[in-house]
C-alpha positions in Angstrom: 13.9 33.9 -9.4 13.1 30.1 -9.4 12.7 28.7 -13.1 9.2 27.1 -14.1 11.0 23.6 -14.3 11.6 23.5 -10.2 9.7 25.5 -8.6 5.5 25.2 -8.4 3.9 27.2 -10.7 2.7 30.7 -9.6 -0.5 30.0 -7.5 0.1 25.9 -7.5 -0.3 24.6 -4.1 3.0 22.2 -3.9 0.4 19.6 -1.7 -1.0 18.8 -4.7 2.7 17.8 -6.5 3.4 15.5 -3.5 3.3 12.0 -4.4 3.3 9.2 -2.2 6.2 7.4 -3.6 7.7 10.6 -1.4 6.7 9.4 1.4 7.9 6.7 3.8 6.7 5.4 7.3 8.6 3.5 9.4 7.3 1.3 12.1 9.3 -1.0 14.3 6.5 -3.7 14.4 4.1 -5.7 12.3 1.3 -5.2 13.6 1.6 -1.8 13.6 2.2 -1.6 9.9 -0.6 -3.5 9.1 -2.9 -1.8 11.3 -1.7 1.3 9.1 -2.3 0.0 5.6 -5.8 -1.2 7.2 -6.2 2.8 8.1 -5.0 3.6 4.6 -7.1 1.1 2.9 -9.8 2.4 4.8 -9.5 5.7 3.9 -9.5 5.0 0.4 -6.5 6.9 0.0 -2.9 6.3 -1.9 -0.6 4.5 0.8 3.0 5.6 1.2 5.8 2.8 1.7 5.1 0.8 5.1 7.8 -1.1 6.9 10.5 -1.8 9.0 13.7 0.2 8.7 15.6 -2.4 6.9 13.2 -1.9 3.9 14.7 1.8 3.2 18.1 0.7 3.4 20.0 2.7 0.4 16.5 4.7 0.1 15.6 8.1 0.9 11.6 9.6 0.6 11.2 13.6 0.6 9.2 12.7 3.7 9.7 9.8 6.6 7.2 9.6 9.5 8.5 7.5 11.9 6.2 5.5 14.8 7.8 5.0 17.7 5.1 4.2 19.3 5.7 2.0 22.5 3.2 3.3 25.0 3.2 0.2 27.8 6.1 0.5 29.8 5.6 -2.8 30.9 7.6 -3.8 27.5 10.5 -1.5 27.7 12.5 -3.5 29.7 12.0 -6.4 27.3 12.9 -4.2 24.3 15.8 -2.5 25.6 17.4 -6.2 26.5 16.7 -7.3 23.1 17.1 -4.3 21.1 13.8 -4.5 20.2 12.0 -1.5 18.1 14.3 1.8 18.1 14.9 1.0 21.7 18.7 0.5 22.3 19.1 -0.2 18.6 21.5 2.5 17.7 22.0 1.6 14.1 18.5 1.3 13.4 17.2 4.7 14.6 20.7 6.5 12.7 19.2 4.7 9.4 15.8 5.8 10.4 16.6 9.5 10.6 18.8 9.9 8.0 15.9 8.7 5.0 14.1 12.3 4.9 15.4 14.7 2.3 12.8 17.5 3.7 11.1 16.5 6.3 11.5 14.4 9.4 8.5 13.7 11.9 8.5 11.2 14.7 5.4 10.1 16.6 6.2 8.5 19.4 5.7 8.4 23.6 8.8 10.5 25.2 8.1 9.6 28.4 9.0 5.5 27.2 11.6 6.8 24.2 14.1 8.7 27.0 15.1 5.8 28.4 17.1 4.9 25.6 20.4 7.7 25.7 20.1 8.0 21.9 16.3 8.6 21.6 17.2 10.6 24.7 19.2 12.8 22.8 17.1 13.0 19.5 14.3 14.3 22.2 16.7 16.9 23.8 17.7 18.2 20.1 14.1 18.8 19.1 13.2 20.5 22.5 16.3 23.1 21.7 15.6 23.8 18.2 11.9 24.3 18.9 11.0 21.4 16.6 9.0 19.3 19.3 5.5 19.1 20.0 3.3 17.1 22.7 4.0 17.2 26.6 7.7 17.3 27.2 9.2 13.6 29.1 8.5 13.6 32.7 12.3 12.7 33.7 13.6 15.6 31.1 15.6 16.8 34.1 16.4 13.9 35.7 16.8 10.9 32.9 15.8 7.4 33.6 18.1 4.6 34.7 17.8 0.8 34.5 19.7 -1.6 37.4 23.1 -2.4 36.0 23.2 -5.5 34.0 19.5 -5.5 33.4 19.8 -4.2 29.7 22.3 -5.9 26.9 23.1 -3.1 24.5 23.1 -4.7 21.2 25.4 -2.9 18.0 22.9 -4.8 15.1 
């Protein structure tokens, strides 16, 4: 039996403990985080912390929603060779999913994010431990490839 001092009250919905100091976004890209306080503002609602990973460095939130959001694949190639975004920055998407103490939830388009091996593998997790929603990556049996020497893997 959970004592009154840590568990919600009998009947309490715990949505209505959440705070949104508890909750962090993470966005690789300006204008993406200002087109979210925007929404936020907007909506007239509390907004969580916005920003780039760096921001939640030492930091953990009960929840993290991270955007991965690259739809054009017309960038990817510039990304990956300058470690832009999550793409082919290792360090940054290992910070990014380890701020969540409960809950982890990463929007994103699979069919650009599986051409990075790591994303690749974060994708491939989620699809075996039935925690993955949305279409699956068109290359899920056969992953992508770049030319050699097209992409310089950065360790920042």
């Amino acid at each position: 039996m959970a004592d009154a001092a840590s568990g919600p009250e009998a009947g309490e919905n715990t949505r209505e403990k959440l705070e949104t100091e508890s909750i962090g976004i993470i966005r690789p890209f300006i204008k993406q985080a200002n087109h979210l306080r925007y929404l936020f503002d907007d909506a007239d609602v509390a907004m969580p912390k916005i920003g780039i990973v760096e921001k939640f460095q030492g930091q953990e939130r009960d929840i993290i929603l991270i955007s991965g959001v690259r739809s054009s694949k017309e960038h990817i190639f510039d990304d990956m060779h300058h470690g832009l975004g999550f793409i082919r920055n290792e360090r940054s998407t290992k910070l990014a999913i380890s701020r969540p103490r409960c809950l982890l939830m990463i929007y994103g388009n699979t069919d650009t994010l599986f051409f990075d091996p790591h994303w690749r593998m974060i994708i491939n997790y989620c699809i075996d431990n039935d925690a993955y929603l949305g279409h699956l990556p068109a290359t899920l049996s056969d992953p992508p490839t770049l030319a050699e020497g097209t992409v310089n893997t950065q360790d920042n």
